[in-house]
N, C-alpha and C positions, 0 to 999 in steps of 0.2 A: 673218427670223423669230428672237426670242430664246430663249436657251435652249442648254441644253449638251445634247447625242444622248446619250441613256444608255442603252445594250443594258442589256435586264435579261431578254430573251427570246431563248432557242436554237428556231428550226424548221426540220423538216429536209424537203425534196422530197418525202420520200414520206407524212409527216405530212398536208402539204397535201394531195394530190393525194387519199391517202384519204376523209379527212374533207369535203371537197367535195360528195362522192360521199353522204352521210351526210342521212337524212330526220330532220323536225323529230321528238323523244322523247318522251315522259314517263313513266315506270313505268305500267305498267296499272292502279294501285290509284288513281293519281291521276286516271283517265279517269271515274271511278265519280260521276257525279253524277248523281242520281236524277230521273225526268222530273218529279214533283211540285216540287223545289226549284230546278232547274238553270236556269231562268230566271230568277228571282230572284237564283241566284247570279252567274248570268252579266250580269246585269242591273248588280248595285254592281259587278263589275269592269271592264266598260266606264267606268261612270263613273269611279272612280278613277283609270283610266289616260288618257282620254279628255281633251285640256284645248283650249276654245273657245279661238282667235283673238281676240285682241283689240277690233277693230272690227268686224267680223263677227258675233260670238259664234259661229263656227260651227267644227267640226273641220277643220283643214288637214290635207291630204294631200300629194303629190308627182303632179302632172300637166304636171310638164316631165321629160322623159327623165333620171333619176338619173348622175352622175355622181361615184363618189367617187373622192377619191385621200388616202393615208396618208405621212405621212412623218415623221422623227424615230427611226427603228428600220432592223434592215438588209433590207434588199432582199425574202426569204425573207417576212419577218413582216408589210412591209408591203402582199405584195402578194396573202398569204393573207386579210388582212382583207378590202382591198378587193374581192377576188373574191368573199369569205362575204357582204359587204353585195350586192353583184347579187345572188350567188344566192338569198338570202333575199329580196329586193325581186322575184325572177322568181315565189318560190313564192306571194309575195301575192299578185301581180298586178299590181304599181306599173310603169311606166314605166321599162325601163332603158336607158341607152344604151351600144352594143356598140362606139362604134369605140373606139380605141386614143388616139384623140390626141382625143378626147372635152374638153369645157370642164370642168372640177370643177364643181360645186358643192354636194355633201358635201368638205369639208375637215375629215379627221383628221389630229390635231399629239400625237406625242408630245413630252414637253417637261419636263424639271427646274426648271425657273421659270413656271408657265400665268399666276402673278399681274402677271408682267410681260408676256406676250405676251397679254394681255387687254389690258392696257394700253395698248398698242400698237396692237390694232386699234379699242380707242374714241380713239384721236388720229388715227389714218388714214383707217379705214373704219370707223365706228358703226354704218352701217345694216348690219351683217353679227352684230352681237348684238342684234337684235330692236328691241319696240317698250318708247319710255318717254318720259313727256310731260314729269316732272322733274328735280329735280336729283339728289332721293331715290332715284327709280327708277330712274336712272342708275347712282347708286351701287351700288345691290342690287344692279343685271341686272351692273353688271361687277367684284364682289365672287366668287373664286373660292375657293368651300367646299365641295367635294367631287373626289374622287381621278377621277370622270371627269365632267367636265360638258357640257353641250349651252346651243348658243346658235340661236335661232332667225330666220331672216328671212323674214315671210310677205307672201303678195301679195294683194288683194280682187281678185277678177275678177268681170266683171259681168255684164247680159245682154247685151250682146252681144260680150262677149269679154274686154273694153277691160281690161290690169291692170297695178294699181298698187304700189308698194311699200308698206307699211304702217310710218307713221314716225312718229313722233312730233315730228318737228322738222320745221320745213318745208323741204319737198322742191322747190317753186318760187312763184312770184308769189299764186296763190290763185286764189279767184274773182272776178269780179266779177258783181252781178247789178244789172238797172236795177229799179228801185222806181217807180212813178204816183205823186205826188205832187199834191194838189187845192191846193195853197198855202194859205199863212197865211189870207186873208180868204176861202176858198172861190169864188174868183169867176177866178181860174185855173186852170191846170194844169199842170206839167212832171213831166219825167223826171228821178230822181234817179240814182246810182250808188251801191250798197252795197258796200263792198270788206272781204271776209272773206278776211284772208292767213295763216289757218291752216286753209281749208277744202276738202275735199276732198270726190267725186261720184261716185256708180255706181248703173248704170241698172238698174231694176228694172219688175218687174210687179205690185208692189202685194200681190202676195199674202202672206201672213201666214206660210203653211206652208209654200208654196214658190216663194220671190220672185226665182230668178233669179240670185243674185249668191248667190258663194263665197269660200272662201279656199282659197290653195295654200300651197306651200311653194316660196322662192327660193333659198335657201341656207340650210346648217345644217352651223354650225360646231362642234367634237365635239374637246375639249381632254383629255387625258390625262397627269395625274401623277407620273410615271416614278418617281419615289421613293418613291409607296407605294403601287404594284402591283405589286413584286419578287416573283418567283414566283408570280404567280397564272396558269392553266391559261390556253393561246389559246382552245380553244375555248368556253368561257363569256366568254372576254375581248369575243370578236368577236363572238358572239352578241349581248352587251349592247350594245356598238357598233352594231350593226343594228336594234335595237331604238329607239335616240335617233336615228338615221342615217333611219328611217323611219315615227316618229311621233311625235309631242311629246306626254310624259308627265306627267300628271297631280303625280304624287308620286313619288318615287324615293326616297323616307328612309321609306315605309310598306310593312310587310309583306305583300302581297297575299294576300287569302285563297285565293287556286287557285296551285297550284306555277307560277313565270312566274321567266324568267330575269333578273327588274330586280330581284329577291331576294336578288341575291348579294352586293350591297353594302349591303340594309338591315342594320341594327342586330338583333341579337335574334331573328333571322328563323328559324322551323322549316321553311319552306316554300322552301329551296334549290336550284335544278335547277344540272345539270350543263351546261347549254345549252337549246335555243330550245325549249320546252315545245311540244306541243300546242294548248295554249288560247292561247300566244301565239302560233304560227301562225294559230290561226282569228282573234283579233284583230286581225290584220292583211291578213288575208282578206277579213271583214267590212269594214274601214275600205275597201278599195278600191274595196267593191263598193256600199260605200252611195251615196245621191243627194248630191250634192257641197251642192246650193244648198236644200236642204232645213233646217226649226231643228232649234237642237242637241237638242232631246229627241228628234225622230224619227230623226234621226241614231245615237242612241247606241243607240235601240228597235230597228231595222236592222241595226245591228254585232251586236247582244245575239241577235235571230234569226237571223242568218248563224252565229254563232258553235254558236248551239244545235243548227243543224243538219249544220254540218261533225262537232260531234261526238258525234251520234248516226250518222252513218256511218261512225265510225273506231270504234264499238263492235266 
């Protein structure tokens, strides 16, 4: 892995062990959203933060047992993160997995060079920074312009289980399909062979609303800047890392209008938390609990009333 280790954070035993220990916040004054508006608001903030899958169009989640691991920082720092991402992924409700010798697949990298160890894993491993059909998109998905950023790898699963990586390059042979063929003069008939060797298949029921087939999440790779996040607090650090660790965000350079903890690196931003908001707990509450194989509007409608209602009970 490239890149020089560069401590830029002190944590101390009983820091972690505290804060662990510590419920999702928000000032009270920020909980005040009134029943006549709060759906509506809560409404555009789903979507904003909410971003369909690629083939799919539909929200990915985490439905393989979460496993992350940190490294690039000392011992102390990296193993308060990783425990803050379970314990956040336990208060949503996402899938974690408790053993020790666990597979990763949330990889957190601190790192003083991210633009060369991106580089790196588009010459090794590609399918591990998401999907991209060109040369264009290639370019963007592995252009590194922001102090932390998230790379996504998602899977379609289908109805009856069956899942696949989601790739834009081919992954193997294709399909082939036979075609009936009446021949030239109508007066025979053979079977042809169609051969599509970028195509790809997942079983469905036809239905429109809710057809059966999803997207997960297979890995998600989560690269950090060490050179210009010197002194910023751990726990909005790790906060925000659990945040991209556990849902692929819409926008991250826009201000949200409800106090949420992906604020802290927008531009201009009044609406700052000091860590994992309230409404970003119910957001991720909501996403767990919605119908995976459902379209992305009833998807977002479901996150949006989950959300309304967790917090009308934390009034």
């Amino acid at each position: 892995m490239s890149g020089k280790t560069v401590l830029i954070f002190t944590v101390s035993v009983l820091l972690m062990a505290g804060i662990l220990h510590a419920s999702a916040q928000t000032p009270s004054e920020d909980v005040t959203v009134t029943a006549t508006k709060s759906r509506e608001v809560l409404g555009k903030f789903t979507k904003a933060f909410a971003t369909p899958s690629k083939l799919t169009g539909k929200i990915a989640r985490w439905e393989r047992h979460v496993c992350p691991v940190v490294v690039g920082q000392n011992s102390h720092f990296t193993a308060f993160i990783a425990q803050r991402v379970k314990y956040i992924a336990l208060a949503a409700g996402a899938p974690v997995d408790t053993e020790a010798s666990c597979k990763p697949n949330i990889e957190i990298v601190f790192t003083s060079t991210p633009q060369d160890l991106i580089d790196n894993v588009r010459k090794n491993d590609p399918d591990y920074l998401g999907y991209a059909e060109s040369n264009a998109q290639i370019k963007a998905l592995t252009t590194v312009t922001r102090p932390i950023q998230a790379w996504y790898t998602t899977e379609t699963v289908d109805l009856i289980g069956m899942r696949r990586i989601d790739s834009g390059r081919r992954l193997g042979n294709g399909i082939a399909m036979s075609s009936f063929d009446p021949g030239s003069d109508g007066g025979g008939s053979s079977t042809t062979t169609i051969d599509m060797l970028d195509a790809t298949y997942a079983r469905s029921n036809g239905n429109r609303i809710d057809n059966g087939v999803h997207s997960s999440f297979n890995h998600i790779l989560i690269v950090i800047d060490s050179t210009k996040l010197s002194g910023q607090k751990i726990v909005p650090l790790a906060d925000y890392i659990s945040m991209l660790a556990l849902t692929q965000l819409n926008s991250l350079d826009a201000c949200q209008e409800l106090p949420s903890i992906v604020n802290i690196l927008a531009a201009n931003c009044g609406h700052v938390a000091d860590g994992m908001t309230l409404f970003d707990l119910a957001y991720l509450q909501g996403l767990y609990k919605m119908s995976a194989d459902r379209s992305l509007m009833m998807q977002r409608n479901e996150i949006a009333d989950a959300m309304a209602d967790m917090l009308a009970k934390a009034k």
